[in-house]
N, C-alpha and C positions, 0 to 999 in steps of 0.2 A: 203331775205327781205320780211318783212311782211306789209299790204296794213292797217291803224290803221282806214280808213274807209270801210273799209268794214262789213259786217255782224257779228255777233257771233260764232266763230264756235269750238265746245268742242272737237271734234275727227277728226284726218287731216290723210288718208291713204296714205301711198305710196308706189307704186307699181313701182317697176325697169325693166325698161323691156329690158333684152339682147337677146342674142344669144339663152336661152334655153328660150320657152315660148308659150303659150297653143296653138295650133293650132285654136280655134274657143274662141279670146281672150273679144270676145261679151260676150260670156256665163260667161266665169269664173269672167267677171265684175258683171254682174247681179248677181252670188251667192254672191260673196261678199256683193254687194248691198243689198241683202235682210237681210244679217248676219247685217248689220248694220244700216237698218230700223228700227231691231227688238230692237236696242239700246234707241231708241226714245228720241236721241239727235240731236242735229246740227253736222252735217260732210262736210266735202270736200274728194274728190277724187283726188290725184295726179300719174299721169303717166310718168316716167321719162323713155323716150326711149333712149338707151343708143346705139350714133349712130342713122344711117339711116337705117330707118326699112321700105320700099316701102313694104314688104309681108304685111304692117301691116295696112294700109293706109283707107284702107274701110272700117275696123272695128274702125280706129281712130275716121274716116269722121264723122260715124255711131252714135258715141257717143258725139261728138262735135257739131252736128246738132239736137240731139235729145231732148236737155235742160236739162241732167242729169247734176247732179253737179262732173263736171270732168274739172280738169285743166291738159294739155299734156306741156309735156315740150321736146322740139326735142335737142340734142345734135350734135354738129358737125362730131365726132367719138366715136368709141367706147375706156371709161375711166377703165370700171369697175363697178361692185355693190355697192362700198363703195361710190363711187364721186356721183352718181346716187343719194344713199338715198342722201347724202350731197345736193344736188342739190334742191330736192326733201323738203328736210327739212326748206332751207332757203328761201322757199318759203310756205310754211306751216303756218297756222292762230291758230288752235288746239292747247289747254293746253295739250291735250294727244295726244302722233304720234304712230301712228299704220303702221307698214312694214308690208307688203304680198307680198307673190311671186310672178312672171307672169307666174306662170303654179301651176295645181292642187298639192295640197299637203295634206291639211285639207278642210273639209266640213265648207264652208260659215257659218252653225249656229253655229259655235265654237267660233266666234271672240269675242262671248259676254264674255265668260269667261275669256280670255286674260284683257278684259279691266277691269272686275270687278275684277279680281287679284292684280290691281293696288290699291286696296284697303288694301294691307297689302305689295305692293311692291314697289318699286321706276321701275323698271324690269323685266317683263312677258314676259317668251318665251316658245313656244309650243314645249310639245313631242309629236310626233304621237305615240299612245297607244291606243290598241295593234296595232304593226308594220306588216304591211306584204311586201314580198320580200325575195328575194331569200338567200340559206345561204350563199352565196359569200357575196351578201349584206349583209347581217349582220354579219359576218367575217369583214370586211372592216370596217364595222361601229364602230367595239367594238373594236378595235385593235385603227383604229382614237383617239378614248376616252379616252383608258386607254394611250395613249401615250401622250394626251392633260395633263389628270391627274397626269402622271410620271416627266413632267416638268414644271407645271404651281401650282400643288398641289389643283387644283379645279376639281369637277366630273360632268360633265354633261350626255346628254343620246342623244342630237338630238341637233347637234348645228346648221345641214342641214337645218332644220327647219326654211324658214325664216318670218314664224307669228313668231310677235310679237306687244308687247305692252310698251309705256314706257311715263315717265312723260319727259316733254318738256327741262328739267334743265340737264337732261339726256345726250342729244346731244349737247348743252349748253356746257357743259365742258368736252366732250370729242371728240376727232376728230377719224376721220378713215382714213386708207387708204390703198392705192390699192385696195385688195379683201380680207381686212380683215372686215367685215363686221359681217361675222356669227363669231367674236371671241370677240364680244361686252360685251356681258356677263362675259368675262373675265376680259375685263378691267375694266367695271360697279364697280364689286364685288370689284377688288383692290385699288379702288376709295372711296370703303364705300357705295355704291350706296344697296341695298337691292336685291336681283334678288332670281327671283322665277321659277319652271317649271309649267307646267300646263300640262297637259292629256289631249290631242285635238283627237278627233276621223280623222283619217285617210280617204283621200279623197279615194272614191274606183281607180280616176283616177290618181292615184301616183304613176305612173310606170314610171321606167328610162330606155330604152331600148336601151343599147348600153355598151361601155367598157372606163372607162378613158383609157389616156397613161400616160405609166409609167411617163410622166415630170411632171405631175398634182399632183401625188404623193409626188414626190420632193416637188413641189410648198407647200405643204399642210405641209409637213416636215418642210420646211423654216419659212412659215410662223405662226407656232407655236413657233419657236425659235424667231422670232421678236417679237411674243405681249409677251413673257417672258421678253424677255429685255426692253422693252415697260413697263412693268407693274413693275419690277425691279428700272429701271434704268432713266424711263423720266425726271428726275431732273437732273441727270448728264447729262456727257457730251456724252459717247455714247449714252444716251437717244435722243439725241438733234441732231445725225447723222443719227439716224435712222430715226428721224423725216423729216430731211431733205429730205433723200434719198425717202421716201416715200410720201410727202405731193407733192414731184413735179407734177405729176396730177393733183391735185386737185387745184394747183393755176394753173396750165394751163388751163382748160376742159374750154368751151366758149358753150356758148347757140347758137344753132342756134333759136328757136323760142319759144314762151312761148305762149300758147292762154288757158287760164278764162275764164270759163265758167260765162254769164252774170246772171247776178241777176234776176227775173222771178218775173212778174207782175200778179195777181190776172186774170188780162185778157188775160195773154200768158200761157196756160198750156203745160206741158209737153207731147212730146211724146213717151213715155219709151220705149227703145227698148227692154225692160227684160220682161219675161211673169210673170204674179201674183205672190205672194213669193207662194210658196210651198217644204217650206225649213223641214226639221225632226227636230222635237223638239229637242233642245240642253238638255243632263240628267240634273239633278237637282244635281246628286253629281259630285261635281270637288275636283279632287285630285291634288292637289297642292305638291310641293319639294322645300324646303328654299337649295340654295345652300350654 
């Protein structure tokens, strides 16, 4: 639900914040922040903690106290990255919603590209390019893809990827759920929606240091098999079971607290907890991929 007095605001971020998520979550707000100075529009910041996050509480305080434009939204438990953006969303002002991750992925001056992409898309999402990481990793990655593409008949390159960009009418008529979030672009596309890649330079601190278990795999199996049938079948009737089975979340998930950052008067300035932008200029060529 959107506030119809409130401010103007053209670009509304939302950052989900789970289980996996930057250690010093100060910083990776500021790069953002500067990525989105450089836009030289109206924004808000939304922080959807999924669950209770106590490690995360001073760098919340931090930010909540400091007059940056950040809205936190506390959840009771943990739902998922899908219910989160949801969350996230319907509290959102911005003709355009922008997702980011809570942990490095892409370089903060990337996000401009993402939004100007919207310029010939309805949906912009980042590839990191050129990739770095291990060849397991990218064994895993490519096998992911072409298995997305063997049964859904769409190709993508980085669906891990969670920059993105999209117009507002976008999440308007399409729902998520569970942790199908990164598979948006698929259902986008099967909707008519426009969707596009982008070539986002690679955060140097996008390292994953650790191993799924084999059930995550399953899950990832599974869950390509649902948004086929999702993108297949919605009208019908097993459309309408899968829905079922998977919207339960999301009528459930209950806020615990919601706190808006206030509106800032000529005579209250801010006190930024970000150091000056000193961000790398974003290239001037963006290579774009129409899916």
């Amino acid at each position: 639900m959107t506030d119809s007095t409130a401010p103007s605001v053209e670009i509304s971020a939302i950052i989900p914040v789970g289980a996996r998520h930057a250690r010093d979550l100060l910083a990776l707000h500021c790069e953002y922040q500067q990525g989105l100075e450089a836009l030289g529009v109206p924004y808000e910041i939304i922080v959807v903690l999924d669950g209770p996050r106590p490690e995360l509480a001073s760098d919340i305080q931090r930010l909540l106290s400091s007059g940056e434009r950040v809205s936190v939204i506390g959840r009771t438990r943990r739902f998922g990255e899908a219910t989160a953006l949801v969350a996230g969303f319907q509290r959102a002002r911005g003709r355009t919603i922008l997702t980011l991750p809570a942990y490095h992925q892409i370089r903060g001056g990337e996000i401009g590209k993402l939004v100007r992409a919207l310029g010939a898309a309805d949906l912009a999402i980042g590839w990191r390019w050129p990739r770095a990481g291990t060849a397991l990793e990218s064994l895993r990655r490519n096998l992911f893809h072409r298995l997305l593409a063997w049964i859904t008949g769409q190709r993508f390159h980085d669906l891990g990827c969670g920059a993105r960009a999209l117009r507002r009418r976008v999440l308007e008529e399409i729902n998520l759920y569970g942790d199908q979030h990164r598979f948006l672009p698929v259902l986008a596309s099967r909707v008519g929606f426009k969707v596009l890649e982008v070539e986002l330079r690679q955060s140097p601190l996008d390292r994953f240091e650790g191993a799924y278990p084999p059930r995550e795999y399953v899950r990832r199996a599974l869950d390509i098999c649902t948004v086929f049938f999702l993108a297949r079948f919605a009208l019908g009737l097993l459309g309408e079971l899968i829905i079922f089975t998977h919207a339960r979340d999301i009528n459930d998930y209950q806020i615990e607290e919601v706190v808006r950052y206030p509106e800032r008067t000529l005579t209250q300035p801010a006190q930024p907890p970000c150091a000056p932008p000193a961000l790398e200029p974003a290239s001037d060529e963006s290579h774009q991929h129409v899916v």
